[in-house]
N, C-alpha and C positions, 0 to 999 in steps of 0.2 A: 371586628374583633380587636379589641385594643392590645396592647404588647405584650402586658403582663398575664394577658388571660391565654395569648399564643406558647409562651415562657411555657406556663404551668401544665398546660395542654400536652406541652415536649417533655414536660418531665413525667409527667403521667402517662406516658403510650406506652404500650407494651411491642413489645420488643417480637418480631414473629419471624420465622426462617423461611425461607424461601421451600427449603425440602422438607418434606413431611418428617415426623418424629419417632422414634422407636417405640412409643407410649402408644401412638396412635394405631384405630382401624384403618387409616388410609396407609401408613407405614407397613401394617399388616398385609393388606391386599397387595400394596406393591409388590413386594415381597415376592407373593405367593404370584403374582404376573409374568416379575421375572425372569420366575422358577418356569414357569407353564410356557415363556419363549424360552427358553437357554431347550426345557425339550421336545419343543416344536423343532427347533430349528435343529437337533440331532435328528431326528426323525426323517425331515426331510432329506438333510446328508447322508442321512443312509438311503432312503428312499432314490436319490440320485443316482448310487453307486450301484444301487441293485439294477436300476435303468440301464447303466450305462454298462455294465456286464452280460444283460438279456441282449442290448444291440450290440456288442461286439461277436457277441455269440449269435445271433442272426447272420449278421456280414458273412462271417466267417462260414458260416452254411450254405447261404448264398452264394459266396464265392468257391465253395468244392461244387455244387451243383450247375453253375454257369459254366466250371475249368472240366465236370465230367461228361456235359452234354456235345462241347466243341471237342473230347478226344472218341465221341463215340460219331462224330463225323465222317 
């Protein structure tokens, strides 16, 4: 390719971003992806907390029933 036709070629390329556009359907789906992790991942954080309430609340039962069996000793 000779120089001038490499020139023209550079001034004729369109120009494209790396991130999708607000115009677009891929801009669109992101979006909406996003949206579906941000509340996955509440979900979960709640789903943790309710876990981690049911086993303190086990322990805790556990433990009056292990401290009521050694005073009926």
């Amino acid at each position: 390719m000779h120089r001038s036709h490499q020139a023209e070629d550079i001034r004729k390329a369109v120009s494209t971003s790396h991130c999708s556009q607000p115009n677009t359907i891929e801009y669109e789906m992101a979006m909406e992806w996003r949206l579906l992790q941000e509340k996955s991942e509440c979900w979960w954080k709640e789903l943790y907390k309710q876990e981690d309430l049911e086993l303190d609340k086990v322990k805790r039962n556990h433990l009056i029933l292990t401290a009521n069996k050694k005073l009926d000793k």
